[in-house]
N, C-alpha and C positions, 0 to 999 in steps of 0.2 A: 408516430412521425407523420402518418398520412395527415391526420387530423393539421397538422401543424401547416404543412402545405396547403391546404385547404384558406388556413386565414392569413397566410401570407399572397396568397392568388388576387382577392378583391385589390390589396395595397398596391400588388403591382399592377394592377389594370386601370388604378386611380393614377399613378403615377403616368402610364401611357396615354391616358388620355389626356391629361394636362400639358404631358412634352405635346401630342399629336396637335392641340391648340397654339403652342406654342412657338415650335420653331418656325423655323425656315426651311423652307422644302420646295419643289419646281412650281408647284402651285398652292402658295402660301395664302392660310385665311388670311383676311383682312376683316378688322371690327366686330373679334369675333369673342368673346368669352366666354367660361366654362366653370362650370359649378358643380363638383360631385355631389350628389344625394345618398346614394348607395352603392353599397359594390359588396359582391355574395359568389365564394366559389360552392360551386353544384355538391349535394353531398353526394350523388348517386350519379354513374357516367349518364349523362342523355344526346341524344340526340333529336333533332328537329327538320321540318322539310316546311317548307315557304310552296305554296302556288304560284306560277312563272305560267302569266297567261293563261292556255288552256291545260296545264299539267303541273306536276309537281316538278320543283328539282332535289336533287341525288339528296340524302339526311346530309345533317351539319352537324359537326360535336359542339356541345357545348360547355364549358369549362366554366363560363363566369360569368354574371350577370352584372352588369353596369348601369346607372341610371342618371343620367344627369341633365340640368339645366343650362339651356345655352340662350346668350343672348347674341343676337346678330345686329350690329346699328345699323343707321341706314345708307344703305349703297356697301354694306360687308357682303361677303362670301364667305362659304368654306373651304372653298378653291375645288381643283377636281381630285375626286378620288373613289373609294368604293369601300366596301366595308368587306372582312374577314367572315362576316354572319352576319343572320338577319336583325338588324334597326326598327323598332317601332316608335314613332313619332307624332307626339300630340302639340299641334300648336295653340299656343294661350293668346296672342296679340301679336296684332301684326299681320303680315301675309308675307310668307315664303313661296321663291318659285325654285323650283327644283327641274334643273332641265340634265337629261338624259343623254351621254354622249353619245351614243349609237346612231338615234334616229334625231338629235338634237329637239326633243320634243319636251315641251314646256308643261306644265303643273301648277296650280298654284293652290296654297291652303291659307287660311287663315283662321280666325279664333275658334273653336272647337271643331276643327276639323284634323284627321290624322291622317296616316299612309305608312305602311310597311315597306321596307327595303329589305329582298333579298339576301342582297350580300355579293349579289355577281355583277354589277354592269356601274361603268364608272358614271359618275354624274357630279352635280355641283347643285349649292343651294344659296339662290341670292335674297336678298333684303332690295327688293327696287322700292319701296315706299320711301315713306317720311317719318316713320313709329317706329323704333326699337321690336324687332322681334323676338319675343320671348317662347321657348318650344321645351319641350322636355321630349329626351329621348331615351331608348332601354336596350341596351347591345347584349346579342348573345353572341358571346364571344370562347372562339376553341383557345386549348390552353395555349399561354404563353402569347396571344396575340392582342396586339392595341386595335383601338377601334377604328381609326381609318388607314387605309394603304393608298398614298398618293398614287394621283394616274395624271400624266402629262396632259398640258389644256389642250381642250378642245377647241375649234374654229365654227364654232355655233350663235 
């Protein structure tokens, strides 16, 4: 029966992220779409710890691997939020800025460049160009949780 849960964990993380694209929420993508590529629950419990500055933070379980393609138009967002676990993120075209609610501090990446997200600090990710952004990203997520948890906008 273990096994079984196992392959129904990726279908519900495909599911969550789709709804997470999709509704309405305090701070609603805009121009944003969503393409699963993969989704893989852990066959072994693990855990994972991210670099946060000059140290680590505390392990994170990890339940389920997510992989998917996102395209941002231009002038989208993903509106604000943060992620349950740590997000790695390779942008193909485009340039994304991804600003920080804390320190309202800006980033920007574009085609072959990437960036890790934690999983602790709210932030948002804009499209200011004129080119569709196209990015893939890969969430390690603890069980039972979707890939982003809204966080009220910020005044940055």
């Amino acid at each position: 029966m273990l096994k079984i849960a196992r392959f129904v964990t990726p279908a519900a993380a495909l599911a969550l992220l789709l709804i997470a694209v999709s509704t309405a929420v305090a701070t609603s993508p805009v121009g944003l779409s969503a393409e699963i590529l993969a989704a893989a629950g852990m066959t072994e419990p693990t855990q994972v710890k991210v670099q946060l500055g000059n140290g680590f933070g505390a392990p994170r379980d990890v339940d389920t691997v997510v992989t998917g393609r996102f395209e941002v138009a231009p002038g989208g967002t993903f509106g604000w939020h943060r992620h349950p676990g740590p997000v790695i993120v390779s942008v193909v075209q485009g340039t994304l800025t991804v600003i920080e609610a804390d320190a309202c501090a800006e980033a920007q990446y574009g085609p072959g460049q990437g960036f890790i997200e934690a999983g602790h600090d709210a932030h948002t990710a804009i499209n200011e160009g004129s080119t569709t952004v196209v990015l893939y990203a890969t969430f390690l997520l603890p069980a039972g949780a979707g890939p982003l948890i809204d966080e009220p906008a910020t005044d940055c």
